[in-house]
C-alpha positions, -999 to +999 in steps of 0.1 A: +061+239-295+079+270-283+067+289-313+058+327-324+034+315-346+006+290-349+023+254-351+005+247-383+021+275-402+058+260-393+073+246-425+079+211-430+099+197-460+090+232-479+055+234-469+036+241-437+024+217-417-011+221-426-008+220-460+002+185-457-026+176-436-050+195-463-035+176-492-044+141-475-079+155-469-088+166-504-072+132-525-097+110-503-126+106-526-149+107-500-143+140-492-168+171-508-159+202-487-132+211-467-139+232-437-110+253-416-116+258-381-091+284-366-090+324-355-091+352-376-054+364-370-042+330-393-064+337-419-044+352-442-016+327-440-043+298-443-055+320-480-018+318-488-013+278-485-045+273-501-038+299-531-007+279-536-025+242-535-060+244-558-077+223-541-103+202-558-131+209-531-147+244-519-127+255-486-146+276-459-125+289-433-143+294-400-141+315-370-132+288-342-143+293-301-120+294-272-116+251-270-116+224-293-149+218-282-164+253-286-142+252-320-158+219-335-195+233-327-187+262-347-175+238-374-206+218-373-227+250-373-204+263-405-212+228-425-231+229-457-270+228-459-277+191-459-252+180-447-251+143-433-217+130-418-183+149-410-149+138-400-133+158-377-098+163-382-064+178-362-047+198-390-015+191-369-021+151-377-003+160-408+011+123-414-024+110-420-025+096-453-060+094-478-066+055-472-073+066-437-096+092-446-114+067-474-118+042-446-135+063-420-160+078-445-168+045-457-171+029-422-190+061-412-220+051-434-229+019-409-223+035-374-233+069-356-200+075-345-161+064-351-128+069-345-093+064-359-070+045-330-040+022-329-039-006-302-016+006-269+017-010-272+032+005-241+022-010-209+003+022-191+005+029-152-024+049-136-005+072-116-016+095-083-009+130-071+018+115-049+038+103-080+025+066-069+013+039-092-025+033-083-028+007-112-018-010-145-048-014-170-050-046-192-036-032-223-053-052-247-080-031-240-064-003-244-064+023-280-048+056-285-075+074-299-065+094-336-080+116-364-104+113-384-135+112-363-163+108-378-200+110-370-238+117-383-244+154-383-272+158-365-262+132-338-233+154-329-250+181-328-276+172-306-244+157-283-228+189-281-261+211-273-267+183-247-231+191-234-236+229-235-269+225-213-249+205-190-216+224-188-193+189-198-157+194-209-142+171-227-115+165-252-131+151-281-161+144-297-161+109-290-162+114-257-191+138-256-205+107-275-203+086-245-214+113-218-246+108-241-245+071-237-241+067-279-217+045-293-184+053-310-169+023-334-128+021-335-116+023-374-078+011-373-056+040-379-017+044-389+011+040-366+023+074-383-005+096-379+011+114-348+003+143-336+029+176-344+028+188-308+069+189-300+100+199-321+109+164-323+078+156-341+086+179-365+119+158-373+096+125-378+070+142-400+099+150-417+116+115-419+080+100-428+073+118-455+108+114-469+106+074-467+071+083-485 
């Protein structure tokens, strides 16, 4: 992003970024508990947004490891007592609207594991070292995974311990899912759920939520 500050804390139509992503999270219905996974430095500006949003559920704001992975563990180790099923979400996926949120949690009560993902419309070269194509994938086969992802608590758990003992590294949780050979359903997401990562993402959030 190019940033001096944490990309969720840049504003976006008069609020930061993750303010927008909280206020999708706490009008699904599903939703009970909001947990904030992050470092202890952006704390104070994450007490500010919420001061200024009342929020209808309890927030927890948790101390997050060095990865995503070492981050979402500690999130799954900050949920409530009794605790069944969580969806895991990017606080940069701002754009995510409640419907999405209602429809994981509700799909989330028949599998072990899910997530949100729009079918490829780009046609996707696999590309070597040597800036070579090395194939083309059938792209009906292919989904660009999202957030929410949502799973049965202490299924996940047990998947990240498992990866712990075994040192994997991966980039989400459904993928530490299938390391341990459990399956992960596909809930249809939104084409707008992208992820803030770039300036110009900033400018389509922005355009989104002004057609909203």
């Amino acid at each position: 992003m190019g940033s001096d500050r944490n990309k969720l804390l840049l504003p976006l139509l008069g609020q930061p970024v993750l303010a927008w992503t909280l206020q999708a999270a706490a009008r699904s219905t599903a939703v009970d508990w909001i947990g904030i996974v992050g470092q202890p430095h952006d704390w104070q500006d994450f007490q500010q947004i919420l001061a200024g949003l009342e929020l209808r559920q309890p927030v927890e704001l948790i101390q997050g490891g060095k990865t995503r992975q070492a981050s979402v563990y500690c999130g799954l180790e900050g949920l409530p007592a009794g605790a069944e099923r969580v969806l895991i979400h990017d606080g940069a996926r701002c754009l995510a609207t409640a419907d999405l949120f209602d429809r994981c949690a509700a799909a989330l009560h028949d599998c072990l594991g899910l997530v949100a993902a729009v079918p490829v419309k780009d046609t996707i070269k696999v590309v070597g070292d040597d800036g070579l194509i090395v194939s083309t994938p059938e792209r009906s086969q292919l989904w660009a995974a999202q957030t929410p992802q949502g799973f049965e608590v202490a299924t996940l758990r047990q998947c990240h311990q498992q990866g712990q003992q075994n040192g994997w590294e991966v980039t989400d949780d459904a993928a530490l899912f299938e390391q341990c050979e459990r399956p992960v359903q596909i809930v249809l997401g939104e084409e707008t759920n992208l992820k803030v990562t770039t300036p110009i993402d900033l400018t389509i959030a922005e355009f989104v939520l002004r057609q909203r």
